[in-house]
N, C-alpha and C positions, 0 to 999 in steps of 0.2 A: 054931791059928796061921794066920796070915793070908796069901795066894799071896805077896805079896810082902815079906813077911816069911822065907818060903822060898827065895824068890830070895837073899834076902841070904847066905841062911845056907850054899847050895849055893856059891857066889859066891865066899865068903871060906872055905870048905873045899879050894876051888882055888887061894885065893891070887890070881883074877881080882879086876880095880879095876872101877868102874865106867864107866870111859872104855872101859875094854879090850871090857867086854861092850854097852858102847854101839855100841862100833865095829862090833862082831861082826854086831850084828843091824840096826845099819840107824837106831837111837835115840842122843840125844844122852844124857850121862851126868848131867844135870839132870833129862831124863824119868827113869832107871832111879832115882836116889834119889828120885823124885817117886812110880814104882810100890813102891818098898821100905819107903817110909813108909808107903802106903798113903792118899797123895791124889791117886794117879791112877788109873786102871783100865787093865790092859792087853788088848789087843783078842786074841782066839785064835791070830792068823795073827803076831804077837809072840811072843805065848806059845810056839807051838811054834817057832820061830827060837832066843827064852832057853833052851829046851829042850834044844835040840839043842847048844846053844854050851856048854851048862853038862853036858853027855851025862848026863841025867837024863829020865826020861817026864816028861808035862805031869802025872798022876796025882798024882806025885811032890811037887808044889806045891799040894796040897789035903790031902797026910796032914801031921797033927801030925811035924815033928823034934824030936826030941829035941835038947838043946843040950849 
């Protein structure tokens, strides 16, 4: 499963939008569905911000969820 396929899935386990967690970290909510589809890349110093906003390790966005 894909990093930002794990953002979605952490995301909507919290019932966060993606404006909400745009807001959170500093990205618009066009880039976060743009990292969730997997046509953008997100740079590490992101990643650990989604990280923290979604209180999950970065780790966490590299193992397979189950759904």
């Amino acid at each position: 499963m894909a990093v930002g396929e794990n953002i979605k899935k952490f995301r909507n386990e919290i019932g966060m939008t993606q404006l909400e967690l745009g807001n959170r970290v500093g990205l618009s909510d066009r880039t976060i569905s743009a990292i969730e589809l997997g046509t953008r890349e997100i740079n590490g110093k992101a990643l650990k911000l989604v990280a923290d906003a979604l209180s999950v390790k970065i780790d966490d966005f590299f193992n397979e969820v189950k759904i």
